[in-house]
RODO-2510 file (C-alpha; in nm, 4 decimals, decimal comma):
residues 392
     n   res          X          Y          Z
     1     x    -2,7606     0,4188     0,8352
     2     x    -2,7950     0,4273     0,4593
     3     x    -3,1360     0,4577     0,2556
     4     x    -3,2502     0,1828     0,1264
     5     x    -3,3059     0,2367    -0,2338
     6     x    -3,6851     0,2039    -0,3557
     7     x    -3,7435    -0,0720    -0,5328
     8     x    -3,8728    -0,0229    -0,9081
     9     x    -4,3062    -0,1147    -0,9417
    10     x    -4,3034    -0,4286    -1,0662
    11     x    -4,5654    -0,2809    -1,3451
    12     x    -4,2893    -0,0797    -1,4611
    13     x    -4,0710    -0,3137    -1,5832
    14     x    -4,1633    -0,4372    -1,9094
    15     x    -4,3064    -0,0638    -2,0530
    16     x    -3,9429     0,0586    -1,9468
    17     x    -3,7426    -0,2614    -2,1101
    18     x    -3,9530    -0,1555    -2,4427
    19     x    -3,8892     0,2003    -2,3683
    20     x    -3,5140     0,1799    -2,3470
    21     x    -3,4923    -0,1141    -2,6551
    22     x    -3,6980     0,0898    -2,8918
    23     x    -3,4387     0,3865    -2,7743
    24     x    -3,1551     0,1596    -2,8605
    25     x    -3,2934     0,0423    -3,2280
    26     x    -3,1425     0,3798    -3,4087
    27     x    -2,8153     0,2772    -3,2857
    28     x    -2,8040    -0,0077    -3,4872
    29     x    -2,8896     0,1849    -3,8173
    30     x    -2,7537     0,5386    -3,7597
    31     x    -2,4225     0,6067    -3,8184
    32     x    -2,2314     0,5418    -3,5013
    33     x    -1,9805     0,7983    -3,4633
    34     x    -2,2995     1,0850    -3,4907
    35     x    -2,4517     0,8376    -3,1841
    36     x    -2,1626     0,9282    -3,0014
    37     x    -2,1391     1,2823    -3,1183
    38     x    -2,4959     1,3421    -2,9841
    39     x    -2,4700     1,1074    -2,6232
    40     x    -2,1402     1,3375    -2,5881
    41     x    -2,2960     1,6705    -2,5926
    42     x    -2,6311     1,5046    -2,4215
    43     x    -2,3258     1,4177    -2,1333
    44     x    -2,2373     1,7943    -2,1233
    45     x    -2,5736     1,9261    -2,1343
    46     x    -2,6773     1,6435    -1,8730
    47     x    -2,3358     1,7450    -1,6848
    48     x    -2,3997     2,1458    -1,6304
    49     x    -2,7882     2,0927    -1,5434
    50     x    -2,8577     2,2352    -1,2036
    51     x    -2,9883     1,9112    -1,0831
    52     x    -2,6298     1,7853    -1,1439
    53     x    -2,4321     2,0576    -0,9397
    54     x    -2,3943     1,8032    -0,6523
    55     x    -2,2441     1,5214    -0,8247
    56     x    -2,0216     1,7439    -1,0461
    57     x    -1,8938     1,8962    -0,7284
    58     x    -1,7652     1,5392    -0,6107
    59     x    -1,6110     1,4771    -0,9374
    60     x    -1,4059     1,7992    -0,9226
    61     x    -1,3244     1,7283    -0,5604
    62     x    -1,2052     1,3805    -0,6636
    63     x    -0,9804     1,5100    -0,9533
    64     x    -0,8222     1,7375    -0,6796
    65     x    -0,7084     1,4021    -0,4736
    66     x    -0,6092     1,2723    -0,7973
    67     x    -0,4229     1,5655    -0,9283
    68     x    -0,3755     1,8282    -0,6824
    69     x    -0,1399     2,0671    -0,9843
    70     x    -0,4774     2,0842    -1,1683
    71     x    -0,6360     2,4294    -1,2084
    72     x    -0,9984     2,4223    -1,0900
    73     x    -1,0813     2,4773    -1,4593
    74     x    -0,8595     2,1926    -1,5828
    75     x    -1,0816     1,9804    -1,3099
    76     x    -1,4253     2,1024    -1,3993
    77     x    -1,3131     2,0353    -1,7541
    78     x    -1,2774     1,6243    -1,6924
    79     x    -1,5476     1,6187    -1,4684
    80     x    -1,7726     1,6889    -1,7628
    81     x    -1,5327     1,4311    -1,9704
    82     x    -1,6302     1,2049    -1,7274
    83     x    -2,0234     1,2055    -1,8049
    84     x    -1,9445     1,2131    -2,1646
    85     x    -1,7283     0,9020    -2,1256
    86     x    -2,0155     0,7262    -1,9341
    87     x    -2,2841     0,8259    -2,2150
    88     x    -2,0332     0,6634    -2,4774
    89     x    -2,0221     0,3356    -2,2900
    90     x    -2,3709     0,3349    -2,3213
    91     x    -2,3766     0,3891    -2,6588
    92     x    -2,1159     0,1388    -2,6687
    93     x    -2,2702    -0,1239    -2,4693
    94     x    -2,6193    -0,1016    -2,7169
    95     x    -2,4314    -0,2257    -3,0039
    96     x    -2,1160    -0,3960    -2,8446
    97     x    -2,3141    -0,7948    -2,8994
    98     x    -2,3276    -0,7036    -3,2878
    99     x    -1,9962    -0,5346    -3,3492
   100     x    -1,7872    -0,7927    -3,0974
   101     x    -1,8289    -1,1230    -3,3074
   102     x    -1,5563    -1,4141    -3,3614
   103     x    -1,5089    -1,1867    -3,7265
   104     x    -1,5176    -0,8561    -3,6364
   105     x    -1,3523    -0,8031    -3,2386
   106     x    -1,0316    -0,7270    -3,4340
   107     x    -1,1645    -0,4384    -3,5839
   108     x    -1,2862    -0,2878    -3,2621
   109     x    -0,9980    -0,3843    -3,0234
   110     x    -0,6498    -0,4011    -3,0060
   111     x    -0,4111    -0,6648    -2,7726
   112     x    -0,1472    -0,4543    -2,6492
   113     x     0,0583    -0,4776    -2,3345
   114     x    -0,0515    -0,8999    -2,2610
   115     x     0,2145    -1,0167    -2,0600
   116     x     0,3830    -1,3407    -2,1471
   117     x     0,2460    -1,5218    -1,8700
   118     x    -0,1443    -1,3653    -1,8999
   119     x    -0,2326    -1,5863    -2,1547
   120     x    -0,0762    -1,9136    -2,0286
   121     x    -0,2131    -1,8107    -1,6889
   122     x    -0,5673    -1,7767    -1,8130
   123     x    -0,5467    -2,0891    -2,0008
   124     x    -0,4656    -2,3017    -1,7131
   125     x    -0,8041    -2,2020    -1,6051
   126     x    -0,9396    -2,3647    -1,8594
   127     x    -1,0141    -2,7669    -1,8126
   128     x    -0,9863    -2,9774    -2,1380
   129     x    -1,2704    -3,2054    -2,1911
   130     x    -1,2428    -3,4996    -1,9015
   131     x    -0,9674    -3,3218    -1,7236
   132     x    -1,0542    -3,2314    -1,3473
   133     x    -1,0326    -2,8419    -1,2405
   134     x    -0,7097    -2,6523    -1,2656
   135     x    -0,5920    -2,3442    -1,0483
   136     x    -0,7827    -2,0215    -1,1162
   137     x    -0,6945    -1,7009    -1,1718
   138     x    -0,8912    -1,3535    -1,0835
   139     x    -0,8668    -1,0650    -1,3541
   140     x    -0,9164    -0,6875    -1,1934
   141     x    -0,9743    -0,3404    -1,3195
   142     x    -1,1425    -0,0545    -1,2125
   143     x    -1,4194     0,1759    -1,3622
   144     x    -1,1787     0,3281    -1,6100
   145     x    -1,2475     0,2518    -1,9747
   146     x    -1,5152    -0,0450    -2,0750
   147     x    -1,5098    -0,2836    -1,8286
   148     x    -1,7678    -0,4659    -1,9712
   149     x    -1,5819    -0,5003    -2,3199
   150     x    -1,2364    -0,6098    -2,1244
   151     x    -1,4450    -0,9368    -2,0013
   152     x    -1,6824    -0,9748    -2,3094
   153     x    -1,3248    -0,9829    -2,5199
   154     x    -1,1869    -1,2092    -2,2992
   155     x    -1,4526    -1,4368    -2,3394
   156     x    -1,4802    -1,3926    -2,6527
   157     x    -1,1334    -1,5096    -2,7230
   158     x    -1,1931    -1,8684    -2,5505
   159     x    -1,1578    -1,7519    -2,2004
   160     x    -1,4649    -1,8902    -1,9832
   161     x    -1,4674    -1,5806    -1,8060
   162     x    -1,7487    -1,4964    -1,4933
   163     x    -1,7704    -1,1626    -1,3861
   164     x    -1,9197    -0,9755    -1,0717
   165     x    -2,2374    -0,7946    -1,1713
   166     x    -2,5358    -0,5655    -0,9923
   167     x    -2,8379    -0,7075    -1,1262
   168     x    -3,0429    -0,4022    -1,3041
   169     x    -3,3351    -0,2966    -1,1642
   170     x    -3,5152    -0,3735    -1,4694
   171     x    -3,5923    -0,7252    -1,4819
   172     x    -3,6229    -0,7500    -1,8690
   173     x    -3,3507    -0,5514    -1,9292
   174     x    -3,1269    -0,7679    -1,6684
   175     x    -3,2827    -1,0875    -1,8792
   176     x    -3,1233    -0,9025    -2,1983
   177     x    -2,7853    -0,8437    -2,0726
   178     x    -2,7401    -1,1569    -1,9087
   179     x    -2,8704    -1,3370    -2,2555
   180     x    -2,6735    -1,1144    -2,4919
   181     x    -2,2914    -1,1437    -2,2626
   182     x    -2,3614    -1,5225    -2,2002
   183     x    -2,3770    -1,5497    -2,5883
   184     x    -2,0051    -1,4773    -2,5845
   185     x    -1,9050    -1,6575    -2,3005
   186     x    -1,9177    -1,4117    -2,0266
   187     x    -2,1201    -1,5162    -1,7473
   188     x    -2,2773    -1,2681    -1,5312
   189     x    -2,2540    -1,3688    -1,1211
   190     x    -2,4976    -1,2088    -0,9395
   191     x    -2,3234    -0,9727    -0,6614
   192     x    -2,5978    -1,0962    -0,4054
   193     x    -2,5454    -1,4230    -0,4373
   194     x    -2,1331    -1,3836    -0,4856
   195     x    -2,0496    -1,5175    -0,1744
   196     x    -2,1497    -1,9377    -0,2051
   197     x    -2,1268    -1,8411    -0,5961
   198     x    -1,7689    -1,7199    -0,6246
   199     x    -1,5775    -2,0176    -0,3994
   200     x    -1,7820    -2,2838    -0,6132
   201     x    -1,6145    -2,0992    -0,9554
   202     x    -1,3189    -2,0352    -0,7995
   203     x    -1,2635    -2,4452    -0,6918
   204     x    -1,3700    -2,5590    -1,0404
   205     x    -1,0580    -2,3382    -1,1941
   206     x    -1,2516    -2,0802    -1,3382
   207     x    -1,1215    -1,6971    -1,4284
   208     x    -1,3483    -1,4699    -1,1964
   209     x    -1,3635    -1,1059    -1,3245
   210     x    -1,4288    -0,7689    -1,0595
   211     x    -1,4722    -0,4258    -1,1218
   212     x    -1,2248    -0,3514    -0,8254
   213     x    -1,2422     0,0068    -0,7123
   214     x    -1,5758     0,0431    -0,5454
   215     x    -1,6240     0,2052    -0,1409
   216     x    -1,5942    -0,0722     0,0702
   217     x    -1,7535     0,0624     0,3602
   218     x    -1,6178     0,1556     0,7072
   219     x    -1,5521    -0,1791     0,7607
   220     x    -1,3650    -0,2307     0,4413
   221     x    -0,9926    -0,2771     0,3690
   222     x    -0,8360     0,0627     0,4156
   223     x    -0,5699     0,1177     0,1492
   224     x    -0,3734     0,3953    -0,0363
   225     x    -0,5177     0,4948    -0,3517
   226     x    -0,3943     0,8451    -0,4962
   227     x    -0,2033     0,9140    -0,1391
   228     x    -0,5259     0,9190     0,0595
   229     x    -0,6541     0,5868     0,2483
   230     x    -0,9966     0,4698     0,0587
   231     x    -1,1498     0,1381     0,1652
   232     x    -1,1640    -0,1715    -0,0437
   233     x    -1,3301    -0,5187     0,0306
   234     x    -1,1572    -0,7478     0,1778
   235     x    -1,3113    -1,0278    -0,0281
   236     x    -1,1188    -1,0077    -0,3298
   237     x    -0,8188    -1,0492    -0,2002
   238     x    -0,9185    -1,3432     0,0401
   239     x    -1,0376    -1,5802    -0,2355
   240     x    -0,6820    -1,5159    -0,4243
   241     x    -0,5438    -1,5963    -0,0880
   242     x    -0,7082    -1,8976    -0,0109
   243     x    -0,6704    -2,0344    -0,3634
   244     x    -0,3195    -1,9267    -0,4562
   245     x    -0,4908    -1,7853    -0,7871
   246     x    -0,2938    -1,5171    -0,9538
   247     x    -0,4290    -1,1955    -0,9883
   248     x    -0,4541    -1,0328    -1,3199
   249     x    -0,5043    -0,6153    -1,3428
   250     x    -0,6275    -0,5159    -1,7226
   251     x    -0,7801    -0,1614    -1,8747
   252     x    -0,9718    -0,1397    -2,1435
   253     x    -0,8979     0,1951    -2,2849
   254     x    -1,0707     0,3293    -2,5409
   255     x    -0,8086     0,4965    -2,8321
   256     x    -0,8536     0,8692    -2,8699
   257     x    -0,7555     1,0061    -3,2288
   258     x    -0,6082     1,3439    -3,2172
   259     x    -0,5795     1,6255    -3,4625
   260     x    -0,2942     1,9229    -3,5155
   261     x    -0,3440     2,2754    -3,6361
   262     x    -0,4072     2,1620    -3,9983
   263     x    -0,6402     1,8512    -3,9307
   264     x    -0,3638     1,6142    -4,0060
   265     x    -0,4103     1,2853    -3,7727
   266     x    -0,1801     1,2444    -3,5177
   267     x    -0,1202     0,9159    -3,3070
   268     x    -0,2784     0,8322    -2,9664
   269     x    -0,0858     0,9779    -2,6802
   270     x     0,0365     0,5905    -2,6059
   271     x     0,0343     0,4583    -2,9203
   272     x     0,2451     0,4328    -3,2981
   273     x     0,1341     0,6650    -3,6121
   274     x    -0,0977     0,5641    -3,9017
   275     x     0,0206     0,3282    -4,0744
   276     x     0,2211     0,2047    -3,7778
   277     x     0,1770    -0,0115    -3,4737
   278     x    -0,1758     0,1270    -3,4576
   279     x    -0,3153    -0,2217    -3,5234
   280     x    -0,6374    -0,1009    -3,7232
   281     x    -0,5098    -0,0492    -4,0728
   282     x    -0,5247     0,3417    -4,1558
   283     x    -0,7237     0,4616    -3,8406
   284     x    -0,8797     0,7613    -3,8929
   285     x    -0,9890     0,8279    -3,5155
   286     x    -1,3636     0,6259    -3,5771
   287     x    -1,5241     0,5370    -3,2425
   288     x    -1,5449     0,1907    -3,0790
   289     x    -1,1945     0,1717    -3,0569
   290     x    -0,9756     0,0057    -2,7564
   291     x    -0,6646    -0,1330    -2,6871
   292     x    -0,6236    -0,4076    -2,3894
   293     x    -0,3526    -0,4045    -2,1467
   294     x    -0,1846    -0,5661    -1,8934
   295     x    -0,1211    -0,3277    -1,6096
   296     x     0,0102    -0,5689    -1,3349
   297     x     0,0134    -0,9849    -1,2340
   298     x     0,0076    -1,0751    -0,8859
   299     x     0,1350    -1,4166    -0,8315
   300     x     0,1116    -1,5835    -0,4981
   301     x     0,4986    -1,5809    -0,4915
   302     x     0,4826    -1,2138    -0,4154
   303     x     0,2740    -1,1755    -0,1460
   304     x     0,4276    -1,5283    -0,0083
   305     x     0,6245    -1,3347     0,2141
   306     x     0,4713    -1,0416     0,3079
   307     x     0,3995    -0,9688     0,6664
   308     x     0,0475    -0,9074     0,5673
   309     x    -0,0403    -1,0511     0,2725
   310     x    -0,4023    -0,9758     0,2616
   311     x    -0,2631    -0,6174     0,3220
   312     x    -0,0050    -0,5893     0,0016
   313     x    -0,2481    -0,7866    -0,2311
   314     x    -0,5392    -0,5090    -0,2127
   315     x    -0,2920    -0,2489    -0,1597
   316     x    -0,1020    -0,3331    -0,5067
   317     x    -0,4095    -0,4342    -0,7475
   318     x    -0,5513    -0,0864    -0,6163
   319     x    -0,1842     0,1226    -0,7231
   320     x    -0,2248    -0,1146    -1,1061
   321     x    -0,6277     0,0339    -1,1155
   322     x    -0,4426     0,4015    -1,0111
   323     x    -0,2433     0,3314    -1,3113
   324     x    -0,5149     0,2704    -1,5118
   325     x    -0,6424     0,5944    -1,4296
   326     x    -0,3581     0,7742    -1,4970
   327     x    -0,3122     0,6568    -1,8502
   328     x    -0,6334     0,7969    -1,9184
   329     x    -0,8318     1,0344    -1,7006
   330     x    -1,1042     1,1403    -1,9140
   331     x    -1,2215     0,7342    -1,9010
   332     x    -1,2756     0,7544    -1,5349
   333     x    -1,6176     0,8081    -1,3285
   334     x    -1,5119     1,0328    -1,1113
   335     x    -1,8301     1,1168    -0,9681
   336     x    -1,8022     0,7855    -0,7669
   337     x    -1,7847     0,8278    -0,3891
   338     x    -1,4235     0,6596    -0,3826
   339     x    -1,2945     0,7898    -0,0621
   340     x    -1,6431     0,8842     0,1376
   341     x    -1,5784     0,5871     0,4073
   342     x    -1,2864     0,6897     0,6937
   343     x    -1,1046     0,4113     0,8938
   344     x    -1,1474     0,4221     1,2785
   345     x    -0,8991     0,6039     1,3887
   346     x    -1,0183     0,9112     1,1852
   347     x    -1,3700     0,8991     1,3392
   348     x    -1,2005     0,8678     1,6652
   349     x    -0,9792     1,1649     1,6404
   350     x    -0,6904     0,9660     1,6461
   351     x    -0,2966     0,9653     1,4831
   352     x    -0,2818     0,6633     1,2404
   353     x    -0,2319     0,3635     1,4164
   354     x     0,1511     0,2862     1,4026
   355     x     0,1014    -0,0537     1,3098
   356     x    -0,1254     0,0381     0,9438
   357     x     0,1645     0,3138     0,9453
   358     x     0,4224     0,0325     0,9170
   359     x     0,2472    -0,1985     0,6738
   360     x     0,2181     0,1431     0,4404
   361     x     0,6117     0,2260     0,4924
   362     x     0,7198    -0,1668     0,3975
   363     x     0,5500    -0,1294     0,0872
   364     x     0,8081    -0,1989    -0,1942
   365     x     0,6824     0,1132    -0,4308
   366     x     0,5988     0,3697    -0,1623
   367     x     0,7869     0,6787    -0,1485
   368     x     0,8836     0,9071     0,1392
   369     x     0,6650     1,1710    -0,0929
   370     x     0,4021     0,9329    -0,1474
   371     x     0,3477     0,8805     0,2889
   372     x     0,4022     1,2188     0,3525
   373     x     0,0592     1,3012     0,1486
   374     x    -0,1151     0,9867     0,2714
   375     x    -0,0140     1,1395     0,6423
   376     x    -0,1334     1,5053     0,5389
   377     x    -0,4858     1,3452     0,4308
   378     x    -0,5272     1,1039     0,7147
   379     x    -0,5148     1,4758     0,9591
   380     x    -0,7809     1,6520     0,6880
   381     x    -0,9529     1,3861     0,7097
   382     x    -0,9813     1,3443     1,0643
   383     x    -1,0331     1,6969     1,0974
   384     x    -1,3060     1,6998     0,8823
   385     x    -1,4626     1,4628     1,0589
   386     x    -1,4224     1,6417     1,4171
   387     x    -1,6190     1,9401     1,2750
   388     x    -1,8807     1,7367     1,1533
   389     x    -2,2142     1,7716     1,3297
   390     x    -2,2637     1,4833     1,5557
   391     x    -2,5666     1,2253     1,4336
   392     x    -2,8660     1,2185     1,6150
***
């Protein structure tokens, strides 16, 4: 069994929400690209520290599922981008409510890849005044980019968008976020109360937003991601099931300027020259900069005939967050515990069931490569399990 986490002293809450605020006030007057210089090497520093080794570990061990051609120096490189991509976001996230305005999003973010149907599809989500509900639609991505800014722009844009959220420990500062997304249109749902929350938005045609890549337990959804079975929640793909809602798979990836021998800007790996396509006038590589894209839609027709539907839904909006990842590695968390839960037949010793074997092989992207690896890990894994010590 799990540890229960220890709940923050009550006492604690409001001298910590003042803490952290007053921290945040020289964001909003310092220049922000040295903010982000200094949280960057603060994400090295914080990185290397002996107290870190563990979680650094996992990251490069991830990156090896990921990208098994990597050196070990190559992975122990993007672990450490990793941490500085997560002290960014929090940068980001400080002043994303005054920078994200009606006026200003367009300087800060970029529509790229929006497939024809994504807009008309989140639209019909949207009732007109006096009009009953219409069909919903659920938007996914993974922790790769700013998740938060993919569903604050969203909303932001006229899309009544509700999101899946972990209430923070600290009551004040939960209060704040809430107040300060809500503004824009994004409403937080509370992950503990998601289950009798989510069917109620879901009936009344709302958009409903996850963060779609998280551990879902032993009991979870076992599906490939990076050639190696990881376990997803079944949930997600039950509610687009039972209300024929489309499923929408966005990034948020932040635009990363880069500069040859002689300091002359050069474009972003995906995207046109200055004074291009760029989409930001002449961009000069300034922070706070992202591009939205559509990575996949799902539409009911496609899973319509599958012989497990529940099956090739999770299995395909978990390949479009893969993608995601791929575009841009460094703007992944790779210290998340993404494959630490093992499906049965691992802990039992066991060959994968020929069944799960089958619904794996009648996938319409999977490759004879592509099983052969998922196979390969399936035996590590169950062997790693076998010379585990047994649990008292």
């Amino acid at each position: 069994m799990s540890r229960k986490r220890k709940k923050l002293p009550t006492w604690l809450h409001s001298p910590l929400y003042l803490a952290i605020r007053a921290a945040m006030v020289p964001l909003g007057t310092l220049d922000l690209a040295e903010s982000v210089r200094v949280a960057r090497a603060g994400a090295r520093a914080f990185a290397l520290a002996p107290f870190n080794r563990k979680r650094v570990t996992r990251a490069c061990d991830n990156l090896a599922v990921a990208f098994p051609g990597w050196t070990r120096e190559h992975r122990m490189e993007y672990a450490i981008k990793s941490y500085e991509h997560l002290f960014t976001l929090a940068v980001e996230a400080s002043v994303m409510p005054r920078l994200l305005n009606e006026d200003g999003w367009s300087r800060h973010v970029r529509l790229g890849n929006m497939q024809d149907s994504v807009r008309d599809l989140l639209s019909r989500g949207i009732p007109e005044p006096g009009e009953g509900p219409r069909r919903p639609c659920v938007l996914i991505t993974g922790h790769t980019g700013s998740w938060e800014l993919l569903g604050y722009t969203m909303a932001l844009l006229g899309f009544p968008m509700h999101a899946l959220f972990r209430p923070l420990d600290v009551k004040p500062l939960d209060r704040w976020m809430r107040q300060t997304r809500e503004n824009r249109g994004l409403v937080l749902v509370d992950k503990f109360g998601a289950t009798e929350a989510l069917p109620r938005l879901m009936e009344q045609g709302y958009p409903v937003g996850f963060v779609a890549d998280q551990n879902g337990g032993d009991r979870g959804l076992f599906v490939p991601f990076f050639d190696r079975l990881a376990s997803a929640y079944k949930s997600i793909g039950l509610l687009a099931l039972k209300y024929e809602a489309p499923i929408i798979c966005g990034q948020a990836r932040r635009l990363v300027w880069e500069h040859d021998a002689i300091g002359t800007p050069k474009a972003d790996v995906l995207d046109s020259p200055v004074g291009g396509e760029v989409g930001f006038g002449i961009w000069r590589g300034e922070p706070f900069r992202y591009q939205i894209d559509v990575i996949d839609v799902i539409h009911p027709n496609d899973w319509v005939d599958q012989p497990d539907p529940l099956f090739y839904v999770t299995a395909r909006y978990r390949r479009a967050v893969e993608t995601m990842v791929r575009r841009a590695p460094e703007q992944y968390l790779w210290m998340h515990r993404y494959w630490k839960s093992r499906p049965r037949h691992e802990h039992l010793g066991r060959e994968m069931p020929k069944a799960m074997r089958e619904k794996i092989e009648k996938l319409p992207w999977m490759t004879q490569g592509q099983l052969d690896r998922i196979l390969d890990w399936t035996r590590r894994d169950t062997q790693t399990l076998a010379e585990q010590p047994a649990k008292a």
